[in-house]
C-alpha positions in Angstrom: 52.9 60.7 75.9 49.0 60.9 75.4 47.0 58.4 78.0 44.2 56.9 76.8 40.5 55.7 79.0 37.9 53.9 77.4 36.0 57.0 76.0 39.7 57.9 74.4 42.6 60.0 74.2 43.3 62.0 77.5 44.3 65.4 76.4 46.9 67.2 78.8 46.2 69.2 81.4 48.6 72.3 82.6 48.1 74.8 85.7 46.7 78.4 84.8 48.9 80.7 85.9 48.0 84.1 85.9 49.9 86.8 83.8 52.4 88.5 85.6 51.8 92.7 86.7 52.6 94.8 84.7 55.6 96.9 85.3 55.0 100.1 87.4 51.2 98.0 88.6 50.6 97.5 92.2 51.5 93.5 92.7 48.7 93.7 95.4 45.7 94.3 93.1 45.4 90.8 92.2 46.6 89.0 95.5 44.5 85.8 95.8 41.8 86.8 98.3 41.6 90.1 98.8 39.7 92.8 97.0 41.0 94.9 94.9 43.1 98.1 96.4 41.7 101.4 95.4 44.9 104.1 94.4 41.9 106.6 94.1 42.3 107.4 98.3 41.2 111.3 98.8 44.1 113.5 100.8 43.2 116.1 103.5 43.8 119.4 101.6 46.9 121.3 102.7 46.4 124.3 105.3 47.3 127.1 103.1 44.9 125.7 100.5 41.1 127.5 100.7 39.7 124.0 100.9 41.5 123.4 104.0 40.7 126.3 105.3 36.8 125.8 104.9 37.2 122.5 106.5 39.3 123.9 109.7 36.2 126.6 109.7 33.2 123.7 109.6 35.2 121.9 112.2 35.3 124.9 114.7 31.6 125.6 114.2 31.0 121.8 114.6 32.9 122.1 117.9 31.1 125.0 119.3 28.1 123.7 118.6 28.6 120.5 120.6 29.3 122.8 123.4 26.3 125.0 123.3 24.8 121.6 123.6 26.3 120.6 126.0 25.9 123.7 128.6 22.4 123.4 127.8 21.5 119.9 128.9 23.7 120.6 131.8 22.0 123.7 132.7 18.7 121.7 132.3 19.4 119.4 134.7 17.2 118.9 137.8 17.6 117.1 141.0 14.3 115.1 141.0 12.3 115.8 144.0 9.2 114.6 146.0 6.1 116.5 144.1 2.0 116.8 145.4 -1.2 117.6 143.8 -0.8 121.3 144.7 2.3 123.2 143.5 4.3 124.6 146.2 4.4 127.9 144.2 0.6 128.2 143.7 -0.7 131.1 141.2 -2.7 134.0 143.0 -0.4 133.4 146.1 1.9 136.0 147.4 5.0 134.5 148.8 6.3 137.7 151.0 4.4 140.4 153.4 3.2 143.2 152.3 6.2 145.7 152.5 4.4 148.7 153.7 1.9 147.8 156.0 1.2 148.6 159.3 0.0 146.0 161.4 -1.9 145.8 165.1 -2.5 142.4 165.7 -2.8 140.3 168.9 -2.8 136.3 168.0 -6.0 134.6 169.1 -5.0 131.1 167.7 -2.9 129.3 165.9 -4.2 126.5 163.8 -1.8 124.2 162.5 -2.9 121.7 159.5 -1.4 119.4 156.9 -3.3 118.8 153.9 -4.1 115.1 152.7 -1.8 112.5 151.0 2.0 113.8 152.2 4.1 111.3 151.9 6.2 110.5 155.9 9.1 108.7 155.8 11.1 106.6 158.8 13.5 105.4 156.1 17.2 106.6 157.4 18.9 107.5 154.0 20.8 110.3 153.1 18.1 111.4 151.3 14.1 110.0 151.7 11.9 111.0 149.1 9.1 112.0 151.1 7.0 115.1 152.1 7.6 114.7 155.9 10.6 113.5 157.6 11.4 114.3 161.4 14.0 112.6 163.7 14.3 115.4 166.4 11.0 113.7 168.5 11.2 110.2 169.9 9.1 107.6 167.5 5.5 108.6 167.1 2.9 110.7 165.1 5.1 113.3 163.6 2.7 115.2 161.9 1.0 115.5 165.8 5.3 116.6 166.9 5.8 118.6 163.8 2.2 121.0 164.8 3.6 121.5 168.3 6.5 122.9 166.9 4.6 125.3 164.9 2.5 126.2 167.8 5.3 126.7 170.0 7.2 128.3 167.3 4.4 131.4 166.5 3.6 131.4 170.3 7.0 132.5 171.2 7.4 134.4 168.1 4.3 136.8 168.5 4.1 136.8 172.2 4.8 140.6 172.2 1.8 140.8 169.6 -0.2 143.2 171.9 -2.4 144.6 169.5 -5.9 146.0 169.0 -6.6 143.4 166.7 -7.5 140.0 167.4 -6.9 137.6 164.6 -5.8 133.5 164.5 -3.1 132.6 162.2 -3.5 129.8 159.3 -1.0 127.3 158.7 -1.0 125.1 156.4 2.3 122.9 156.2 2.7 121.4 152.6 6.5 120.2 153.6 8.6 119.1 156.6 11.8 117.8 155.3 14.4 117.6 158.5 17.4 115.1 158.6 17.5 111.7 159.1 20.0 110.3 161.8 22.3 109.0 158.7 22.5 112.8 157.1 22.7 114.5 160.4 26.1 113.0 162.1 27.3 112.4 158.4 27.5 115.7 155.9 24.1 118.0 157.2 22.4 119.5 154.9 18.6 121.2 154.7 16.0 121.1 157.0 12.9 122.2 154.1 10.1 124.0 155.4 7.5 125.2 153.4 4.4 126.4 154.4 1.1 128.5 154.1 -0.2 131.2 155.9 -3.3 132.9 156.1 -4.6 135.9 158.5 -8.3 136.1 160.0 -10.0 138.1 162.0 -10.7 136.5 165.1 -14.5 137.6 165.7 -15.4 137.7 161.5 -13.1 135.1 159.8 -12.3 137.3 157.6 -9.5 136.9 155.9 -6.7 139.7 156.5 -3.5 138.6 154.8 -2.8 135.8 152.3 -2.9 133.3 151.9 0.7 133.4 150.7 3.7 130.6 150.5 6.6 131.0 153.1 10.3 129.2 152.8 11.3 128.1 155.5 14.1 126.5 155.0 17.1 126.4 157.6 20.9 124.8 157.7 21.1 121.9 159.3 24.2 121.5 160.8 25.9 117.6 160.7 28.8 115.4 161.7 30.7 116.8 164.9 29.2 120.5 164.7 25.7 118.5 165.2 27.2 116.2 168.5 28.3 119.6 169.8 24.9 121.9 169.7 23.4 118.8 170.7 25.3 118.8 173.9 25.0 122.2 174.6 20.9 121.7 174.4 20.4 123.4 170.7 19.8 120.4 168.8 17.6 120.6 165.7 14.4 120.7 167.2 15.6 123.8 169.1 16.7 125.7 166.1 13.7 125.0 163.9 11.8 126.1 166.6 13.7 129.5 167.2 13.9 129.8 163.1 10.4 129.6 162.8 10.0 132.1 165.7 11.9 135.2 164.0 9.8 133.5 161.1 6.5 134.5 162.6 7.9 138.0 164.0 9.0 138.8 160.5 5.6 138.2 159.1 3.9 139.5 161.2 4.8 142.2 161.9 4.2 143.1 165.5 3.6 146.6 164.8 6.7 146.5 162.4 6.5 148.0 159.1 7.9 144.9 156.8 
């Protein structure tokens, strides 16, 4: 039966449904709501196929690559450490003795000096960045404790120095790096010493030998091997200074080819 309204005749209405798949379709391609599935989905060529083997070749060359990569940046990597306005390893500065002279030196003096803006540090990390750090002294002027050790370090070192020479001894101490307490009776480490040395004659100035970057550097022992030499009276301060004794000889020469 047709309705009528006041602008006339009502026609019908019916639902639209859609056609139904075709047999052998996929009934999801036209699933209210989604997008239309693609059959066109490209398939890893077999092994045996030359197509698979290309891509198992590009994949091996992609994964070596990576690992060059890798070992580079690792082999690049740097611990980051406290720098100064003078490189440690200057250019035109000989970092070992002479290894076939003769000499006949007897030590004048020994002048001890730091040169301007090193960085001290009371901070008791593992690890302070800093150009000077010294614990083996009571609280006080370390760069005033750290020149005694020198001193008393060449002193001893060159006492047998009974030469026909007479000539004073440069030093010039660019880094004192020693433990803190924390490091010490924890996991040791370095104590880093670097330094410069020079060689005048005593009555001329002249300069003899360098001057020429020496290492330093010594074990430091921590933890329980530190309590014990520590006890038995060769603490820190005691082995730097008998280091940098066999330090001086060594250099030096005493009459000593080196």
């Amino acid at each position: 039966m047709t309705k009528r309204s006041e602008f006339g005749p009502i026609a019908p209405t019916r639902a639209v449904i859609p056609p139904r798949q075709q047999r052998g379709g996929d009934p999801r391609r036209h699933r209210a709501g989604t997008a239309p599935i693609r059959d066109e989905i490209p398939t890893p060529a077999s092994e045996g196929s030359a197509a698979g083997q290309g891509v198992t070749v590009m994949f091996f060359k992609r994964l070596a690559a990576l690992g060059l990569l890798a070992l580079t940046i690792s082999g690049c990597a740097v611990v980051d450490t406290p720098t100064r306005a003078a490189s440690l390893q200057t250019p035109g500065l000989a970092t070992t003795a002479p290894q076939t002279e003769i000499r006949d030196y007897r030590i004048e003096d020994i002048n001890v000096r730091f040169p301007e803006g090193l960085r001290i540090s009371e901070a008791n990390s593992f690890y302070p960045l800093a150009d000077i750090v010294w614990r083996g002294d009571p609280y006080g002027d370390r760069l005033e404790q750290i020149q005694a050790i020198f001193v008393e370090a060449f002193e001893q070192g060159t006492a047998e120095a009974d030469g026909a020479q007479r000539v004073d001894v440069d030093i010039l101490v660019k880094r004192f790096h020693s433990l803190t307490e924390r490091t010490r009776y924890s996991v040791g480490g370095t104590h880093s010493i670097k330094f410069e040395m020079t060689v005048r004659d005593a009555a001329t100035g002249e300069v003899l030998e360098g001057p020429r970057m020496i290492d330093g550097d010594l074990v430091g022992l921590g933890g329980q091997a530190a309590i014990a030499a520590e006890r038995e009276g060769r603490g820190q301060k005691w082995r730097i200074i008998q280091h940098l004794s066999m330090l001086a000889e060594r250099q030096l020469g005493l009459d000593q080819p080196v």
